[in-house]
N, C-alpha and C positions, 0 to 999 in steps of 0.2 A: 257601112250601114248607117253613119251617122254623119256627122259635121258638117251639117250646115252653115257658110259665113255669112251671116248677114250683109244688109251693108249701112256701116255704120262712120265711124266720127274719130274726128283725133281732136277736138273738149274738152276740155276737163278738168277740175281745180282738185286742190286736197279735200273738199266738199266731199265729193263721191268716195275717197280713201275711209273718210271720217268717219263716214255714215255706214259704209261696211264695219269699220271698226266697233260699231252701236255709239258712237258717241252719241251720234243724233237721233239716232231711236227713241223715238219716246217713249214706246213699250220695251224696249231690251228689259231683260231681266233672268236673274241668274236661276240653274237649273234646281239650286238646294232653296231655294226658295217658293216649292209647292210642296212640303212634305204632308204639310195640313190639306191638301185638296184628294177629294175621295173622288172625284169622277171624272172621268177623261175631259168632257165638255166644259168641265168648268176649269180642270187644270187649263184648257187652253184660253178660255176669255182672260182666267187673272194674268196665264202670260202675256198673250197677244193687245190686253187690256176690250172693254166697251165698247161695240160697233159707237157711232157715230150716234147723236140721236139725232131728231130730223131737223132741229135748230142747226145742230152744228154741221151737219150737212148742207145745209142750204148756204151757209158761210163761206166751207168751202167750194162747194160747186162754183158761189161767184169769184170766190179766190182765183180759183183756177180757170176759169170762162170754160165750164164746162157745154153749158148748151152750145157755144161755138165748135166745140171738137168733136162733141157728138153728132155732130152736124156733118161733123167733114170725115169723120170715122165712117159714119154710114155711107156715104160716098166714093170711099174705099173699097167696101166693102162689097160694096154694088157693083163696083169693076170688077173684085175678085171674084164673084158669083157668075159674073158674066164670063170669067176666063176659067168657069170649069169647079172653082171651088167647090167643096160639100166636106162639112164639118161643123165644129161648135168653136166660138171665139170668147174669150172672156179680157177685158180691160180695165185696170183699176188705178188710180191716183191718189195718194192721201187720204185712204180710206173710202174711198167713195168710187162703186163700179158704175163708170163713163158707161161701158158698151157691153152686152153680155145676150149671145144673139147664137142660134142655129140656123145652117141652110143646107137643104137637101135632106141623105136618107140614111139609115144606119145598115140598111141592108138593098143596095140598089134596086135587084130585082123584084123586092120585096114592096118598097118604097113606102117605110116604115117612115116617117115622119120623124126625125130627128129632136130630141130631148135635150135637156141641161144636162138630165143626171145619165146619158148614154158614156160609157167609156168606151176609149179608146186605147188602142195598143201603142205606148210612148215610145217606143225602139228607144235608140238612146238616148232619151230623155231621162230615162229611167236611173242613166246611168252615177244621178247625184244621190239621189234615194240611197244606191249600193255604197258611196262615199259615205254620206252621214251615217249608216248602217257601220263599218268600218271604225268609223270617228269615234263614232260610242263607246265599239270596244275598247279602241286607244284610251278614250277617257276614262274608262274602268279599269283599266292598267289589267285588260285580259290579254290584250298584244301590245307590241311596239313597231313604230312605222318603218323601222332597222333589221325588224325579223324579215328572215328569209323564204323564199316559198319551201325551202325543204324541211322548215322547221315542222310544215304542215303537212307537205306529201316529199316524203325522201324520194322518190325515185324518183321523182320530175327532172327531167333532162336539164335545162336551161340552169345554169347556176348562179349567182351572186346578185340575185333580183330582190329586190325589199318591193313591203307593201309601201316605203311610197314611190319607187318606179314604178309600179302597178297603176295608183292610182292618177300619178300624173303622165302616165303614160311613155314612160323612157327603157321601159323593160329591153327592148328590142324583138319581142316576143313575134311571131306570123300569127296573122287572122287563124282560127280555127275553122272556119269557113271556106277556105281555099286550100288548109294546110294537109287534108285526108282524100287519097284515091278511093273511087267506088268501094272496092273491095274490100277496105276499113267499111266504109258507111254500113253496106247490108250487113254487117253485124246486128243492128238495132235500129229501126224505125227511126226513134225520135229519141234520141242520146240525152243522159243527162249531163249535167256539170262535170262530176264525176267521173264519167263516161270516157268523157272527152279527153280532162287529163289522164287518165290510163290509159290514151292513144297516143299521146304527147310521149307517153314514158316507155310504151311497147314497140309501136313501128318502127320498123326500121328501112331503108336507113331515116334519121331524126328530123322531122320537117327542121327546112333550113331558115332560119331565127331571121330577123328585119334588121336589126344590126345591134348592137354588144348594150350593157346595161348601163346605164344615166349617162351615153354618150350624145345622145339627142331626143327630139321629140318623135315618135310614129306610133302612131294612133293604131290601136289595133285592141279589137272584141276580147281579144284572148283575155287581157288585162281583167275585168271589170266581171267574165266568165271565172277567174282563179279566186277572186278579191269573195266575190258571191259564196265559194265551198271552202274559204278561209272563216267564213261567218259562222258559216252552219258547223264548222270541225272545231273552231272556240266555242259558240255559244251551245251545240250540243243542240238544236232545236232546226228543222227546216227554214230555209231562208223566207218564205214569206211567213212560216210563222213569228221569226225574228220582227221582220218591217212589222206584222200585225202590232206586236206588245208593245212596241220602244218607238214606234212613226207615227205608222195609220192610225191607229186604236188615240191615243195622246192626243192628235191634232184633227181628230172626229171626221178622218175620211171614210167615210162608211160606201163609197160607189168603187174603190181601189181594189185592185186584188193580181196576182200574180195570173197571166194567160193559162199557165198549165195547171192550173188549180179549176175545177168543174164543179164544183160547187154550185146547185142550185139556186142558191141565194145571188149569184152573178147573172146566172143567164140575162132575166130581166134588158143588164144593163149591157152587154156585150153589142159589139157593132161587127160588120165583117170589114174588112181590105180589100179594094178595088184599085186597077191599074186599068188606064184608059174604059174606065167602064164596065171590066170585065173581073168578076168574082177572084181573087185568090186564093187558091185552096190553102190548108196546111200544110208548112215549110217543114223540111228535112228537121231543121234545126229549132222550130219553135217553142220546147220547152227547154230551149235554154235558157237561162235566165242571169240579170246582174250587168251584163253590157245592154239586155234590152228586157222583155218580158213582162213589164210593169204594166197593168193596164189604170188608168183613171178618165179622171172629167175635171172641164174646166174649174167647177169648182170645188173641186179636193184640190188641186193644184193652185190654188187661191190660197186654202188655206196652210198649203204647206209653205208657200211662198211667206205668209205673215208671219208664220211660227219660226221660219228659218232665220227671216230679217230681224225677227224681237229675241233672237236666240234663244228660243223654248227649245230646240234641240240639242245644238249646244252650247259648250261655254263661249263667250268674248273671244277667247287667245286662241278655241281649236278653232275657230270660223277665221280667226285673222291668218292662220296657218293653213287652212284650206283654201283661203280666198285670196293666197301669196302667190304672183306669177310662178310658176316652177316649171315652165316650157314653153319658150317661144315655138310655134309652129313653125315659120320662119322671120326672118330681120321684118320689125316692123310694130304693129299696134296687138295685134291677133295672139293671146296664149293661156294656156293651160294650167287651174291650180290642180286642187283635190276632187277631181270629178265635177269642176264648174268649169266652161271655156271664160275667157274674161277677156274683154277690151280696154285697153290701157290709154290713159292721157300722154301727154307730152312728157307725165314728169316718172311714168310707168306705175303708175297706179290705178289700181283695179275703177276704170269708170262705168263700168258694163258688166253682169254678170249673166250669162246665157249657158242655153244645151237648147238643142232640135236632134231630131232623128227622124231616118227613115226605115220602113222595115216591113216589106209584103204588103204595097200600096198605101201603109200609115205615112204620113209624116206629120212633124210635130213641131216648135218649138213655143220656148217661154223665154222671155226677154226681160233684164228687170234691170232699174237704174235705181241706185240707194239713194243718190242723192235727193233727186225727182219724186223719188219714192212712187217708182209705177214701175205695174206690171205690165206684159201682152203676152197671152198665151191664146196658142192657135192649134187646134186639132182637126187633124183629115183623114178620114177612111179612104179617102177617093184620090191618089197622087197628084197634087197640083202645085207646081213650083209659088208659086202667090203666095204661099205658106211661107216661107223666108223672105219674104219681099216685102219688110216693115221700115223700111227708110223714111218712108211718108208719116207713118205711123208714128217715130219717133221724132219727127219735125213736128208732130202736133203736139206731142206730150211735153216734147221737150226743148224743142226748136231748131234751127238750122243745123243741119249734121251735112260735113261730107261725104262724096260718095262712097259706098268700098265694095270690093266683091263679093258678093251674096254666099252661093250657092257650090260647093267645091267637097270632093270628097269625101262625100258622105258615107 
């Protein structure tokens, strides 16, 4: 459903390590230091600190030779349109967003004219949201990344699995998506979380596991589906109500909202899934949620982006411990913290911090380099591989990268 690989760069100085760590953040700032702010918007400007005013914008723009990239951004962009894209793009550096542009339609047939504030369904994209959500609780000392999944559901089959196999993906767990014959599924339309793990625990015989716990990397939905109803069994409250109080709501994404949530207040902003053109209906599997589910817009995902890099979520030490390799994909540059993918330097430090996803004609990704301090996030209702294909992209921001392979098991 998800992973996308870019193609990216082997780059990289302690610069980038640094700059995850907040050294270089200018707005890093600790979490106990908003007790005094009463309103989510403002808790997040004292963290994230003062847009830019247009002085200092103008400073930077030339810092950076921005009218040159937005030049050539757009020209990019004009191919990807040309190869089919239809989606919303957002681009930012140093505080100051280069490119922030829609093309096409949120509902093809429709051919609704495409918005900023239209969300889209992040598949797993989603799946950092479910991390940080997680992280929280760690830092509230309501779980530990050492507990087990039976500490939450005993009967779960799969034994000596921690939440952080979970989240960095070592469980060995099978897709739930491939792991149930019909004759489970017609049970219930559209399963929830829940659901699913009490098929994990009932079928028999026991879908057959991807291979043993923290013996390697294999990416699998299951993970990020368990991590999701671990949220909701500590915190006591539905999972998007959770993300509402402690993410969304904090960091003033107000166009976000979980897919299986109908809330009038969304419609508005809802887009549909298209594959070659052609409407997607609702998947079996669509209110599942935590490895995908998440729906947003460029920019709420802007702003979660600033609040994550100034650690308005969380502390310094969980983000250096989320944003620590903890699974090579395979030998090489490509690997997996706490629900971030990461690209590594020469010297194996984090110089890249990405997620994409695809999921019932979405795809998705967001691309961000600390050191550079720039984001690319790119959203599609409409399947268009161009969607991962920011190589170019990151030669403008950032400069000469080599090749690497894009596009791979998703």
């Amino acid at each position: 459903m998800n992973r996308p690989m870019i193609n990216v760069v082997k780059q990289g100085k302690w610069a980038g390590w640094l700059a995850i760590c907040g050294i270089v953040f200018i707005s890093a700032c600790d979490r106990t230091q908003h007790s005094k702010v009463r309103q989510p918007n403002d808790w997040y400007t004292e963290c994230v600190g003062e847009p830019l005013t247009a002085e200092q914008e103008v400073k930077v723009r030339q810092q950076i030779d921005a009218e040159k990239k937005v030049a050539e951004i757009e020209e990019i962009f004009r191919k990807k349109r040309l190869a089919g894209f239809n989606g919303n793009v957002l681009i930012a550096q140093k505080g100051v967003v280069l490119y922030k542009k829609s093309y096409g339609y949120a509902h093809l047939r429709e051919k609704d004219t495409l918005r900023t504030d239209h969300a889209f369904q992040l598949a797993s994209l989603s799946k950092p949201f479910t991390a940080v959500a997680v992280l929280k609780l760690y830092e509230a000392n309501k779980l530990r990344l050492s507990d087990s999944i039976q500490q939450f559901f005993p009967d779960f089959p799969y034994h000596n699995i921690t939440i952080q196999n979970l989240l960095s993906h070592r469980s060995g767990l099978p897709n739930y998506t491939y792991a149930f014959m019909d004759s489970v599924r017609r049970g219930q339309k559209y399963p929830a979380n829940t659901t699913i793990i009490h098929w994990f625990a009932a079928v028999k015989p026991t879908p057959k596991r991807y291979g043993y716990p923290d013996r390697s990397f294999n990416y699998s939905n299951t993970n990020y589906l368990v991590l999701a109803a671990i949220v909701e069994k500590v915190s006591g409250v539905p999972f998007g109500e959770y993300l509402r109080k402690h993410i969304l709501d904090p960091l003033g994404m107000k166009h976000t909202f979980l897919v299986s949530h109908a809330a009038d207040s969304t419609v508005a902003y809802r887009t549909s899934g298209h594959q070659k053109g052609q409407l997607i209906p609702k998947d079996y599997y669509d209110e599942v949620y935590g490895d995908k589910g998440l729906c947003s817009t460029t920019e709420d995902l802007y702003r979660f982006y600033k609040g994550l890099m100034a650690n308005c979520l969380l502390s310094k030490k969980t983000m250096r411990e989320a944003l620590s390799p903890r699974s090579f994909e395979r030998p090489g540059l490509k690997n997996y913290g706490y629900g971030f993918r990461l690209h590594l330097d020469e010297l194996e430090k984090p110089k890249y911090i990405y997620h994409g996803g695809w999921w019932k004609g979405y795809n998705t990704i967001m691309w961000i380099s600390p050191a550079e301090d720039f984001v690319v996030i790119i959203l599609s209702n409409s399947y268009n591989r161009s969607v991962y294909q920011v190589k170019e992209l990151i030669d403008i921001l950032h400069g000469q990268v080599q090749p690497d392979d894009v596009e791979k098991d998703l």
